[in-house]
N, C-alpha and C positions, 0 to 999 in steps of 0.2 A: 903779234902772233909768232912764235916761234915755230922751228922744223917740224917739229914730230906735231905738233897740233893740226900744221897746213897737210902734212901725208894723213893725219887720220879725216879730216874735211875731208878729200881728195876722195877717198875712198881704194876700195880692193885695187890690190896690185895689177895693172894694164897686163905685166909678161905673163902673167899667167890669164890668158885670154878668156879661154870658155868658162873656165872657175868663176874669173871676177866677173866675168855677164852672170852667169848662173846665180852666185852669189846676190847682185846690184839686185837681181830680180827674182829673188825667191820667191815673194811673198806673189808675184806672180804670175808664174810658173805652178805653185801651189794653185792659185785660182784655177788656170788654164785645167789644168788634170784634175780637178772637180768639176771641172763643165766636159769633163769627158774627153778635151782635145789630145791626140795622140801624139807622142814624144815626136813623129816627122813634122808636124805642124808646127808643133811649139817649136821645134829647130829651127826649122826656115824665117818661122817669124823672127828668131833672137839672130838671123844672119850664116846659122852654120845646117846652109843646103844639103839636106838628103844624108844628117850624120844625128838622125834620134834616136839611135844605140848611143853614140859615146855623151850626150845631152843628157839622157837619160841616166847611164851610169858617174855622172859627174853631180848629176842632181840630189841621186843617192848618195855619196861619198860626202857633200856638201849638208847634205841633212844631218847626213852622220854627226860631222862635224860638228855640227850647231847642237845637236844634241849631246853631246861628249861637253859645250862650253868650249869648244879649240876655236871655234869659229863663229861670229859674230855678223846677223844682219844688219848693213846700215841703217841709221837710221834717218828715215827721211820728212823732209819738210813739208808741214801742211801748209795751205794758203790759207790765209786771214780772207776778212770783206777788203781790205785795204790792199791784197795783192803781196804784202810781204811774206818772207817762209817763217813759218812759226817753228821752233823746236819743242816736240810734244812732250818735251822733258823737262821746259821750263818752266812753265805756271804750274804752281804748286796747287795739291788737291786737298781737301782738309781729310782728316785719317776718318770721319763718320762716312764722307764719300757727299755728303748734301752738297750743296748748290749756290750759292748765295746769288739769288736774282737782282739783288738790289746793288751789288758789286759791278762797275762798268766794263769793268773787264770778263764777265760771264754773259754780257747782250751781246 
């Protein structure tokens, strides 16, 4: 594995802190503000106590982002029955979208 492969593993840049929390956990953060939870809650829980103004406006900017293409949700590992992290980019899906039940790798 070369550099630049191990920094994209690695994930969002640590120095930019709230960003790369924000960022690691979009997907939910999104859930949390569909159950209605208020940007102070969702702060304290990602670690930054009694600051869900700038949570908030960093979520916005972050979305921004992602919707511009500038910025990119990681993409994270599912678990298999077996316990390892599956990358949901690797098994290929046929272009009808069907199923092959009889394929081992689809049980």
């Amino acid at each position: 594995m070369d550099r630049l492969t191990a920094l994209i593993n690695d994930g969002p840049d640590r120095r930019y802190s709230m960003k790369s929390v924000v960022l690691s956990r979009y997907e939910d953060i999104n859930t949390a503000r569909k159950l209605m939870r208020t940007w102070n809650d969702i702060a304290d829980a990602l670690g930054f106590t009694g600051r869900g103004k700038d949570v908030a406006g960093c979520y916005a900017r972050v979305s921004m982002g992602i919707k511009k293409g500038k910025l990119m949700v990681p993409v994270k590992k599912q678990k298999t029955s077996i316990g390892r992290g599956l990358d949901i980019h690797e098994r290929l899906i046929s272009k009808s979208g069907i199923i092959n039940l009889d394929d081992p790798a689809n049980q």
